[in-house]
N, C-alpha and C positions, 0 to 999 in steps of 0.2 A: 545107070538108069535112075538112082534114087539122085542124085545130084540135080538132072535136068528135072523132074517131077516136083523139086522144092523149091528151083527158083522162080517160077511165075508166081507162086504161094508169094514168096516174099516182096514181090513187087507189087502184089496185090493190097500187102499190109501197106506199103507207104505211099500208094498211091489213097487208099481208103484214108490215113492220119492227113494229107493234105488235103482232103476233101472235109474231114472234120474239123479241119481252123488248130489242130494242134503241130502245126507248123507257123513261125509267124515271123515277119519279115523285121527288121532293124524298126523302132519311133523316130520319127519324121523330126530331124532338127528345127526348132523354131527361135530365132531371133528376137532378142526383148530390147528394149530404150532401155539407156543409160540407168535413168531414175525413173522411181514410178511420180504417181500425179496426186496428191500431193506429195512431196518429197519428205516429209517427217507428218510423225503422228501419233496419238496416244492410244495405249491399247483398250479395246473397248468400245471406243467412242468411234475414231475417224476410219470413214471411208478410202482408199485406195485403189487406183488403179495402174496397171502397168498392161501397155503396149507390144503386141507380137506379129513379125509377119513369118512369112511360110507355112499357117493353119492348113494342115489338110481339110480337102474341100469337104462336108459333108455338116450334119449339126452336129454341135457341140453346146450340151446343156451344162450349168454350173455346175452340178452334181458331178460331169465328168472331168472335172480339173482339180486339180490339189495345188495348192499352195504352199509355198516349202520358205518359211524366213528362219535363215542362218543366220548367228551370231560375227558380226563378219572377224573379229578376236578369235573367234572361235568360243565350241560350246555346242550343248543340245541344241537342236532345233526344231522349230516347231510349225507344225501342217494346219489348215486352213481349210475349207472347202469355198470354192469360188463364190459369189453371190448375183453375178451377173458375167457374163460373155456377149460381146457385141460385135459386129462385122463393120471395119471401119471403111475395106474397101479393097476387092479383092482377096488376098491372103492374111490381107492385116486386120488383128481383133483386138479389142480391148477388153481386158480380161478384171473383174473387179470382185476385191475381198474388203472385209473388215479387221482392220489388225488384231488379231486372238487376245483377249481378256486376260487369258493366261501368262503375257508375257510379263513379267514386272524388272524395272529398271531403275534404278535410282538415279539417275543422270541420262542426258540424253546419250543414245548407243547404236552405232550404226550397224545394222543388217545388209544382207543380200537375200533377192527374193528370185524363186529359182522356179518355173512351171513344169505341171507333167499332166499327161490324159488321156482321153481316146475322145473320138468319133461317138456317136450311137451307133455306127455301123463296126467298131471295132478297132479302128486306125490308132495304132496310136499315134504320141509328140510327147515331144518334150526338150525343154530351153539350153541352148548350146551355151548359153551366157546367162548372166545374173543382173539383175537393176538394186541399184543401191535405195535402199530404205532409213530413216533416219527416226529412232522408236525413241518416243520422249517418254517420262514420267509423268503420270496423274494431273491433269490441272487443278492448280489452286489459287488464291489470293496472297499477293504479298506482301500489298502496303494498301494503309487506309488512311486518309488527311482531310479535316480532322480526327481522331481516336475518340472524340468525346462528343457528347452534345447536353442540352441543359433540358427538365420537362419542361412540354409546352414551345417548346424552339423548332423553328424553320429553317432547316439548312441543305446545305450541297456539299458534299463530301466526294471525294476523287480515289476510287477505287482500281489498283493496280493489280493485273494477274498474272502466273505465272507460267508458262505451257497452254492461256488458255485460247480460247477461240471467242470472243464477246464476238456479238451479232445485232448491230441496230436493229429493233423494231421484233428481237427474238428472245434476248435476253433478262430474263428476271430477276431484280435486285432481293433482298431480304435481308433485312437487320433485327428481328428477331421480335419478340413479343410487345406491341406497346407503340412501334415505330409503324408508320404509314405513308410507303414510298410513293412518291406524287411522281417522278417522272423517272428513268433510265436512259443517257444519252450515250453511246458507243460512238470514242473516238479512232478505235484502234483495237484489233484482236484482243491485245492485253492492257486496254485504259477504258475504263468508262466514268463519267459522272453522274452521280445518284443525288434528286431531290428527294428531301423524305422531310414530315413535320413527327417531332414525339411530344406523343400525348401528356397531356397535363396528370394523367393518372398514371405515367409508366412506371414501373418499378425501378429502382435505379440498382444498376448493376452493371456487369457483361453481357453483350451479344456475339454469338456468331456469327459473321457476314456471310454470305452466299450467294452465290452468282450463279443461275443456271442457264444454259443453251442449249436445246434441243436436251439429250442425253448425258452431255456434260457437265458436273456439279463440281463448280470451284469453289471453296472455303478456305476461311479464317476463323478461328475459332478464339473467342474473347477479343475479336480483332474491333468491338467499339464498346464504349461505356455509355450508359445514361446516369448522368448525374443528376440531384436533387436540384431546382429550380432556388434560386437566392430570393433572400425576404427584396420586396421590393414595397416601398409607399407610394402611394397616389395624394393621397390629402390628408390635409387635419384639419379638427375646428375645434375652437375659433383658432384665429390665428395668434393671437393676443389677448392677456390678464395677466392677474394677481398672481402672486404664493399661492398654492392650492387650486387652482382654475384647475378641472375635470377635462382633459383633452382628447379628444375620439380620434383614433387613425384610420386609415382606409387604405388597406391594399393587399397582399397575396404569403401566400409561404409563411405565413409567422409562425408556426409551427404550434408545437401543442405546450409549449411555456416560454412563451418570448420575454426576451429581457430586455430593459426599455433604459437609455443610459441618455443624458440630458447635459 
């Protein structure tokens, strides 16, 4: 009698724990593209996203996705939270992070980017497969042509970057105190050419060069000089006399003790 008396009791308890959600079924395998979109990127700065179909039906807010980029050598890895989730069509979403600030690499380093989540209503998922990620290092600059310029000179200089993202019409030149960049032409992620005139009062020394795009800040550091501007003449008078004739000159830079050789 005590036997039968206990087991409806216990059928009670696990029917009540399935009704409490503390039973819960396998994450729903989902399917990613090879690579994500952009295919490399620096931490910090670029945007990414990667591709999934098989999403259980229901919303999925960014909150509810983690992001998971493995060292693909192997290594710690490191988690994300999504920043946008988008339905491409049917089962298939796009799924978009920011590459973690945290990750730092000295060369470019290839990752795998791996998802996992739920529903708001509970469901989970999570990626049967990995999309290749390609994590660059920091943008900077790496060549400047001309290095130099004279005060008071109007030039165009061809500045070269490295890892970075230049952007017609987005990008900001700067050569540092004294110089006054008149145009920025973007030929190429990593080439631009910078019009800039330096002042007739610039201090002469190094600058820093700097290139920014949106959030990304590429440099060189002493990557240009301003040199002092050359004595330069315009006139004399008269033109013609004696031994002794008094001769006035006319023009720039003589400095504060010029020496006069005949």
């Amino acid at each position: 009698m005590t036997f039968r008396a206990s087991t409806p009791r216990f059928l009670f308890v696990v029917l009540l724990a399935a009704q409490n959600g503390q039973t819960q079924s396998a994450p729903i395998p989902i399917t990613l593209t090879p690579t994500t979109s952009p295919s490399a990127g620096e931490p910090g700065v670029t945007a990414i996203s990667v591709i999934g179909s098989n999403f259980p039906a229901g919303t999925i807010t960014p909150a509810g996705v983690t992001v998971r980029l493995t060292p693909a050598a192997g290594g710690p890895a490191v988690t994300t939270a999504a920043s946008a989730v988008t339905t491409v069509i049917g089962t298939t979403r796009r799924v978009s992070f920011t590459i973690p600030a945290s990750i730092k690499v000295a060369a470019s380093t290839s990752y795998t980017v791996s998802l996992s989540g739920a529903t708001t209503t509970g469901t989970a998922f999570v990626s049967s497969n990995t999309a290749s990620l390609t994590v660059n290092p920091g943008a900077s600059v790496s060549n400047i042509n001309p290095t130099s310029g004279q005060q008071g000179q109007t030039l165009s200089v061809a500045v070269t970057g490295l890892f970075s993202n230049f952007v017609q019409g987005s990008t900001q030149a700067s050569f540092g105190a004294g110089i006054i960049v008149n145009s920025t032409t973007v030929t190429s992620s990593t080439a631009a050419t910078v019009n800039m005139s330096i002042t007739a009062s610039a201090t002469p020394g190094t600058r820093t060069v700097t290139m920014t795009t949106g959030i990304e800040v590429a440099s060189l550091a002493n990557g240009f000089t301003v040199t002092a501007a050359g004595l330069t003449i315009t006139d004399f008078n008269p033109k013609s006399g004696p031994i002794g004739t008094l001769v006035t000159l006319t023009g720039s830079n003589f400095g504060t003790a010029p020496q006069i050789a005949m």
